[in-house]
C-alpha positions as CSV (number, residue, x, y, z in Angstrom):
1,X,10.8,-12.1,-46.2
2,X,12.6,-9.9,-43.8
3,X,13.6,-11.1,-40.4
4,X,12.1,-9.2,-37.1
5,X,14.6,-8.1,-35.5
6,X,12.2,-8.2,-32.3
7,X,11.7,-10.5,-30.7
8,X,8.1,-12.9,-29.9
9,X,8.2,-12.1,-25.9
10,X,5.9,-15.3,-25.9
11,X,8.7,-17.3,-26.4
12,X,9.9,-19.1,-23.2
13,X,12.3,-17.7,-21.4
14,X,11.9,-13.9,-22.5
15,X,10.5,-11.2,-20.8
16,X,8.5,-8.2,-22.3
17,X,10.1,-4.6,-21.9
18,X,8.2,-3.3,-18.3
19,X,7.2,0.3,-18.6
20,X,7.9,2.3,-15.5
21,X,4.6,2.5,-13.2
22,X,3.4,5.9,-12.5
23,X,4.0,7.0,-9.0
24,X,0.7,6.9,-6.9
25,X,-0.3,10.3,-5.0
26,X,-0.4,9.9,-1.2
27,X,-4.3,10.4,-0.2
28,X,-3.5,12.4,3.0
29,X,-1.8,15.2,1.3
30,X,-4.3,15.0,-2.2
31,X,-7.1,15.8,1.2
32,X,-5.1,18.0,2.9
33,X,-4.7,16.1,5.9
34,X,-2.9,17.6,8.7
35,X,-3.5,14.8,11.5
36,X,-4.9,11.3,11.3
37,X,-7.2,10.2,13.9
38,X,-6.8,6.9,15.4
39,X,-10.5,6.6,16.1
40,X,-11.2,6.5,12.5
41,X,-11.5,3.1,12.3
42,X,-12.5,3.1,8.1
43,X,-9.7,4.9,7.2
44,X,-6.9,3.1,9.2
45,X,-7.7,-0.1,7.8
46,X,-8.2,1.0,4.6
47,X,-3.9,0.8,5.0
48,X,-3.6,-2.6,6.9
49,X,-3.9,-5.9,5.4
50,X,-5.6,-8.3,6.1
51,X,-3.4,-10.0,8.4
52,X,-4.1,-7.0,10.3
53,X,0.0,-5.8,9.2
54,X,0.7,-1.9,8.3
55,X,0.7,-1.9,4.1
56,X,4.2,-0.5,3.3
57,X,4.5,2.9,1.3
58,X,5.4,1.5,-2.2
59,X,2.1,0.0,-2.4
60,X,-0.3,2.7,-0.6
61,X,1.7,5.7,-2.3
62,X,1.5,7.6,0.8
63,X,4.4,9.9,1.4
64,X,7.0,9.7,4.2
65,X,5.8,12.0,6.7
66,X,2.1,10.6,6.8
67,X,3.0,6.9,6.9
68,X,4.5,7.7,10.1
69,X,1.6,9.3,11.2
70,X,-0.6,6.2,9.9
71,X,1.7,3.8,11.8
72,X,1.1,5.4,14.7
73,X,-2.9,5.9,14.4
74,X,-2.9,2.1,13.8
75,X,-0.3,1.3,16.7
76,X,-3.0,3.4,18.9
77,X,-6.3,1.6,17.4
78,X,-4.4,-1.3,18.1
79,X,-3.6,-0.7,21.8
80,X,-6.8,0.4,22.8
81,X,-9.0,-2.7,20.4
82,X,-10.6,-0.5,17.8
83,X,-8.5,-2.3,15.1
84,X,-7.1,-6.3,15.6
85,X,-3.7,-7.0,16.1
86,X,-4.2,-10.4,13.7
87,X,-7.4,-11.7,12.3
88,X,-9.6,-13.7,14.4
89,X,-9.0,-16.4,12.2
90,X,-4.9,-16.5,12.5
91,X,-5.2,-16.6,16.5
């Protein structure tokens, strides 16, 4: 019997070969979105967590120029209470 010359990645201490993830579409330019409104309380924490913290671009897969807009929406929800600093729970 021939020997595999791959090996079991079961085996402890070996990891498996990690495909490259595909690069996520930002949401704002896929809706051509020019502004993002701070009073739209769904949308902006559909990008916090819920710690109430910004989620970072790697994760959301929004591009450069509208996660600067996005911080700022949130940073104004925040300032005027539409949108929690930290949960209630974390005070």
């Amino acid at each position: 019997m021939a020997r595999d010359t791959k090996r079991d990645p079961k085996k402890k201490g070996e990891k498996r070969e990690k495909r490259p993830m595909r690069k996520k579409k930002c949401k704002f330019c896929l809706d051509r979105v020019t502004h993002i409104d701070y009073k739209d309380e769904r949308r902006v924490r559909r990008f916090m967590t819920d710690r109430g913290k910004i989620t970072p671009r790697r994760i959301t897969g929004t591009c450069a120029k509208h996660q600067r807009m996005l911080a700022a929406a949130v940073k104004r929800a925040r300032l005027i209470a539409l949108v929690p600093y930290v949960r209630e729970y974390y005070r």
